[in-house]
C-alpha positions in Angstrom: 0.1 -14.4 13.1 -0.8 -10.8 14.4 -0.2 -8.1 12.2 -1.1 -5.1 14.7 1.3 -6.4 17.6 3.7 -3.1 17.9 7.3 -4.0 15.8 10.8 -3.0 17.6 10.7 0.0 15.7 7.3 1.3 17.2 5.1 0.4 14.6 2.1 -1.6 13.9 1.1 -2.9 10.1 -1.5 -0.6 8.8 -3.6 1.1 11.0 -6.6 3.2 9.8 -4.6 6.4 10.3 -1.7 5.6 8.6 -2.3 4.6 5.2 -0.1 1.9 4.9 -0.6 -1.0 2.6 -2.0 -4.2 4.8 -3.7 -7.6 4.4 -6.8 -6.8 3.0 -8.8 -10.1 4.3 -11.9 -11.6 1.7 -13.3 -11.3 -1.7 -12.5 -7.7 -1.5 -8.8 -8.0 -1.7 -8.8 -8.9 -5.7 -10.4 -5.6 -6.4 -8.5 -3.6 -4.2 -5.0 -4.8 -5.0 -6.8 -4.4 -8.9 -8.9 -1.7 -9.5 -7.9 0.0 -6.5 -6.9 -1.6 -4.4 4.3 13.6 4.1 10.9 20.5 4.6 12.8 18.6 6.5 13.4 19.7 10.2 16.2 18.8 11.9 18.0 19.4 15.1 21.7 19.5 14.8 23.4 16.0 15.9 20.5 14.5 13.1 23.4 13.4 10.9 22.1 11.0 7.8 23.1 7.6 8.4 23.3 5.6 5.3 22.1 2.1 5.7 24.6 -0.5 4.8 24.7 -2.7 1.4 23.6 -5.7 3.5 21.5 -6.1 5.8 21.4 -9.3 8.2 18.2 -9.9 9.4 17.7 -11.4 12.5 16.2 -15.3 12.8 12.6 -15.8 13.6 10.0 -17.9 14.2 7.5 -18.3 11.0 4.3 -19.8 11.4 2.9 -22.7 9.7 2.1 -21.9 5.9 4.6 -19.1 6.0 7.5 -18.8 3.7 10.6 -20.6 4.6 12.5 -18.4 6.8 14.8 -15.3 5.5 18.4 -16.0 5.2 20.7 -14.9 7.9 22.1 -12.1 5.4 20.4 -10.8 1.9 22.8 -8.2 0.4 21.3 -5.5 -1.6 21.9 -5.4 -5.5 24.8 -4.3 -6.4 25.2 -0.9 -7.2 21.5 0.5 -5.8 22.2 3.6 -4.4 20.2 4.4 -1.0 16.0 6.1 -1.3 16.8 9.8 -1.0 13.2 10.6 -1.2 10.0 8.9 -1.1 9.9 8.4 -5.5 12.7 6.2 -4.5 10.8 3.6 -2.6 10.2 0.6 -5.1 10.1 -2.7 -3.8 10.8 -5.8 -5.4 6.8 -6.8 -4.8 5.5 -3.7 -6.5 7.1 -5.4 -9.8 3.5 -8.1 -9.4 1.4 -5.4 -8.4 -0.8 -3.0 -11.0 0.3 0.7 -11.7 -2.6 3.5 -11.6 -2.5 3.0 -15.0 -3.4 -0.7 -15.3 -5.8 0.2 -12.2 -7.7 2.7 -14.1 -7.5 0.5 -17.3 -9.3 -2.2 -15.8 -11.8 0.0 -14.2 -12.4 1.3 -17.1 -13.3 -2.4 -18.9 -15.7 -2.9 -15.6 -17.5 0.1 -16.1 -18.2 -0.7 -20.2 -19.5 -4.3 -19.3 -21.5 -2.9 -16.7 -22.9 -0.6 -18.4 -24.0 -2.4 -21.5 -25.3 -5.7 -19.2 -27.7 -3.0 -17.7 -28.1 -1.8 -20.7 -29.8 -4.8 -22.1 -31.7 -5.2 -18.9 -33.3 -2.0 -19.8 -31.2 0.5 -17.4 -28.6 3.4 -18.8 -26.2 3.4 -16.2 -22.8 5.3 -16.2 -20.6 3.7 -13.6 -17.1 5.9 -12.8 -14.5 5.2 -14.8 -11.2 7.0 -13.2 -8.6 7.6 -14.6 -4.6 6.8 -14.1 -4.5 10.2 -11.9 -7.1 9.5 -9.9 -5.7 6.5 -8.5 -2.4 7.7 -8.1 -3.7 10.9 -5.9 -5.4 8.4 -3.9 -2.8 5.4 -3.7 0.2 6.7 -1.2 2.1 3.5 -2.4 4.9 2.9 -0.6 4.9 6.5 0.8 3.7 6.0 4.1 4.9 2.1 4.1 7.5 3.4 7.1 5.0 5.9 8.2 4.7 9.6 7.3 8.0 10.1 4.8 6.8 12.6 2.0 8.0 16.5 3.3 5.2 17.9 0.5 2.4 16.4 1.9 3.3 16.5 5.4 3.8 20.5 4.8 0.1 20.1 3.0 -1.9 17.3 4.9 0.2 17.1 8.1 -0.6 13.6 9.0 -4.4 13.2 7.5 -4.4 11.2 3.8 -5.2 13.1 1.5 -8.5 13.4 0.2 -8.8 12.7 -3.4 -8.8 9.2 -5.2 -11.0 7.1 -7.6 -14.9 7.2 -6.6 -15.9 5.0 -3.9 -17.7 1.8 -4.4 -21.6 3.8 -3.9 -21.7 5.3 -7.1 -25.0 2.9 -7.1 -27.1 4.3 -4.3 -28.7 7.1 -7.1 -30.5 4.1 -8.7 -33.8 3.3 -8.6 -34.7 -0.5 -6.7 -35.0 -2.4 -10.2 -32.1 -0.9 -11.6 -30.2 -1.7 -8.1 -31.7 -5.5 -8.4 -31.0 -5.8 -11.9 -26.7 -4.6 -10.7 -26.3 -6.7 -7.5 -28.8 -9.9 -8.6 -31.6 -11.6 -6.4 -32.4 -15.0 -5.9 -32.3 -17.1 -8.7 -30.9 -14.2 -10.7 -27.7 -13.0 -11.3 -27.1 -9.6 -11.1 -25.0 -7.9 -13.5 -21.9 -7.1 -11.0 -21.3 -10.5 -10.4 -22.1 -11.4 -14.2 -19.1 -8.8 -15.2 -16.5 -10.2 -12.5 -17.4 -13.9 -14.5 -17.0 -12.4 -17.8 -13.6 -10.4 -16.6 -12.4 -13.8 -14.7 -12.2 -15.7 -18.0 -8.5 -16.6 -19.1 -6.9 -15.6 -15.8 -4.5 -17.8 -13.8 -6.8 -19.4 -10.9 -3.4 -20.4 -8.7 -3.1 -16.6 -8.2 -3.0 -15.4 -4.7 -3.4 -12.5 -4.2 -4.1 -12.4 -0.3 -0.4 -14.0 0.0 1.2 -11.3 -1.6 -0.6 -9.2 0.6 0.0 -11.2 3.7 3.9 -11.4 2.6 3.7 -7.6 2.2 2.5 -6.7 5.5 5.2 -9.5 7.1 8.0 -7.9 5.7 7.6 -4.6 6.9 6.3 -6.1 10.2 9.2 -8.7 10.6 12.1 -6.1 9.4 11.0 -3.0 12.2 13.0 -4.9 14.4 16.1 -5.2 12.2 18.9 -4.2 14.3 20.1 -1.1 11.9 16.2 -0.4 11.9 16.2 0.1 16.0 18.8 2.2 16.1 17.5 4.5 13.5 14.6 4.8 15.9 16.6 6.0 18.5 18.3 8.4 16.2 14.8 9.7 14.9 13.7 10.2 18.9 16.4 12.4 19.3 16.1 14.3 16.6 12.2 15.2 17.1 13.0 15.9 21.0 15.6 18.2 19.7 13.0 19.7 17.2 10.4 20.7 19.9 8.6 17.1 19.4 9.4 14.5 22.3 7.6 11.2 21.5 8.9 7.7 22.2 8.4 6.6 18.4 7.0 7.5 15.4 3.9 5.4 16.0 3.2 7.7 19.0 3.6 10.4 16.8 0.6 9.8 14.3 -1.4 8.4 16.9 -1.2 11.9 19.0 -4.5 12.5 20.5 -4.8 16.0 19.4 -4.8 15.0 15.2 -8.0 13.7 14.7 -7.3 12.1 11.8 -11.3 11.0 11.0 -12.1 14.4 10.7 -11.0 16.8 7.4 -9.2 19.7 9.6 -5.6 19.7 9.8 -3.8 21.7 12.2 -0.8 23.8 12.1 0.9 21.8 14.8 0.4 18.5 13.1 1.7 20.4 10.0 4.7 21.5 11.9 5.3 18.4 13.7 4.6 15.8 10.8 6.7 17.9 8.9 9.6 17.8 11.5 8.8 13.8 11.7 9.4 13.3 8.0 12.5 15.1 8.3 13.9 13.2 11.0 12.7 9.9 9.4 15.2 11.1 5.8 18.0 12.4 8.2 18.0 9.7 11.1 18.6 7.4 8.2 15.3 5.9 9.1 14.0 5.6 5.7 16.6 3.9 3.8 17.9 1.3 6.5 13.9 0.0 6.6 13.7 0.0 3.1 16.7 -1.6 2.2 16.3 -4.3 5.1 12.7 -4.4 3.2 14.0 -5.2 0.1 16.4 -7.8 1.5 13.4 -9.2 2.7 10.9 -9.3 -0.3 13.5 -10.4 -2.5 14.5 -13.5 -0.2 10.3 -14.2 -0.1 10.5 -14.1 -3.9 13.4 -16.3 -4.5 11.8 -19.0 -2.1 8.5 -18.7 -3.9 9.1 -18.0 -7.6 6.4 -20.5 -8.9 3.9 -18.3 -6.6 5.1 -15.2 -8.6 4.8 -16.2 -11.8 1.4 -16.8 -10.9 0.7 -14.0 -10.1 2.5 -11.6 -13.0 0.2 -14.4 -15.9 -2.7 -13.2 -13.9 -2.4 -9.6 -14.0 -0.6 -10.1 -17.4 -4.3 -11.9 -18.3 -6.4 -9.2 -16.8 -4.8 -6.7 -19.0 -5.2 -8.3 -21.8 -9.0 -9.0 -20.8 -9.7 -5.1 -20.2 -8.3 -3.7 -23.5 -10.1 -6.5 -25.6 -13.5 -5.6 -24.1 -12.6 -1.7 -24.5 -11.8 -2.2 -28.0 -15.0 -3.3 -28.8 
């Protein structure tokens, strides 16, 4: 299955300029789902358009391995008013995923092992260990899931990510060759990095799979862009940017504007001004809410097909938690 084929609503899953959570592919996605792992402007005739409490998605075709197909409607849970800003966007899959908190917790557990494994190898290391805030300033969650939706930091960033987060994975490159062989291991040897990842393995659920969730994560949003409700919020949110000075034929168009380079740190007044008008339009085309709650229909179907997967995966975070505070309360 393509996940970068354009959806009805004129998006594609997590490209590098968005942000958006997407199937991280290989060994790196354990860590990364882990240890880590934009005022409104409106037009008049940009009326809110609540979503409504159920959703019916439309029918189509799942690949082989995929979970069994949606049902033809999934009403939202009773009672659960409609996202009125981006706080409000929590998905039934972030419920198996790790907080900043846990994040930083286990981090913090890699860091000590590695640190006392190079200790003993004769190296004193001092690996980052961020904290809960630091992965929350660089995690924008479910923020830009349906594109740019936070008004703050579209005023602030425009459409660029912002720029702080946990340290990057080269906190290494300081170190001296034996200390660097004695981290990563040579032949015949192992290395200290993979030696921690045994030690922090130990106890946890095998049968957890993690690059499902992911995949499942990234087909929701994907196979929900062309919900019906979501379309026509589309067309709503077209309007209102043309009427706001901002004429693009979707919001993908809109990040993707040639004139935000989004590789480099400079922002732009325009993009300010226009991401800012898009984030707006997004809240009062009724954008936002119908995708999430067509979103939610869907993850919620996904985990009521799959609940043996699930429960796989909440022992296995469950047992990494457990894992990291015993080795930092040594």
């Amino acid at each position: 299955m393509r996940l970068t084929t354009c959806g009805g609503a004129g998006f594609r899953i997590g490209p590098p300029e968005t942000g958006r959570r997407g199937p991280t592919r290989g060994p790196a996605l354990l860590g990364a789902l882990l240890t880590g792992a934009c005022a409104a402007v409106c037009a008049a005739g940009c009326a809110p358009a609540p979503p409504p409490a159920t959703l019916p998605l439309p029918p189509s075709a799942s690949p082989p391995g995929a979970a069994p197909p949606l049902r033809p409607s999934v009403p939202l849970p009773p009672g659960a008013p409609p996202p009125v800003r981006v706080a409000d966007l929590v998905l039934p899959f972030d419920a198996y995923r790790p907080t900043p908190g846990q994040r930083a917790l286990m981090a913090r557990a890699r860091a000590a092992l590695l640190a006392r494994c190079m200790h003993r190898r004769g190296h004193a290391v001092s690996p980052p260990r961020p904290d809960a805030a630091a992965y929350a300033a660089g995690d924008p969650g479910n923020s830009r899931r349906y594109g740019v939706a936070d008004p703050a930091r579209a005023r602030r960033h425009g459409y660029h990510l912002p720029t702080s987060g946990p340290p990057g994975p080269g906190w290494d490159a300081a170190l001296g060759r034996s200390a660097r062989r004695d981290l990563h291991g040579t032949p015949g040897r192992t290395g200290c990095d993979e030696r921690v990842t045994a030690e922090l393995d130990r106890r946890t659920n095998p049968g957890a799979d993690w690059q499902w969730l992911a995949l499942q994560d990234a087909r929701t949003v994907e196979g929900t862009a062309r919900h019906p409700a979501v379309v026509a919020a589309v067309a709503r949110w077209k309007t209102c940017m043309e009427r706001a000075g901002h004429p693009y034929p979707s919001p993908e168009a809109a990040i993707a504007d040639p004139r935000w380079d989004l590789r480099s740190a400079a922002v732009t007044a325009r993009e300010k001004r226009t991401a800012t008008a898009d984030t707006g339009c997004k809240w009062s085309s009724g954008l936002v809410p119908a995708w999430f709650a067509a979103d939610t229909a869907a993850q919620r179907a996904v985990i009521a097909a799959e609940p043996a997967r699930f429960a796989s995966l909440r022992d296995d975070l469950r047992a990494r938690l457990d894992r990291a505070a015993e080795v930092l309360e040594r």
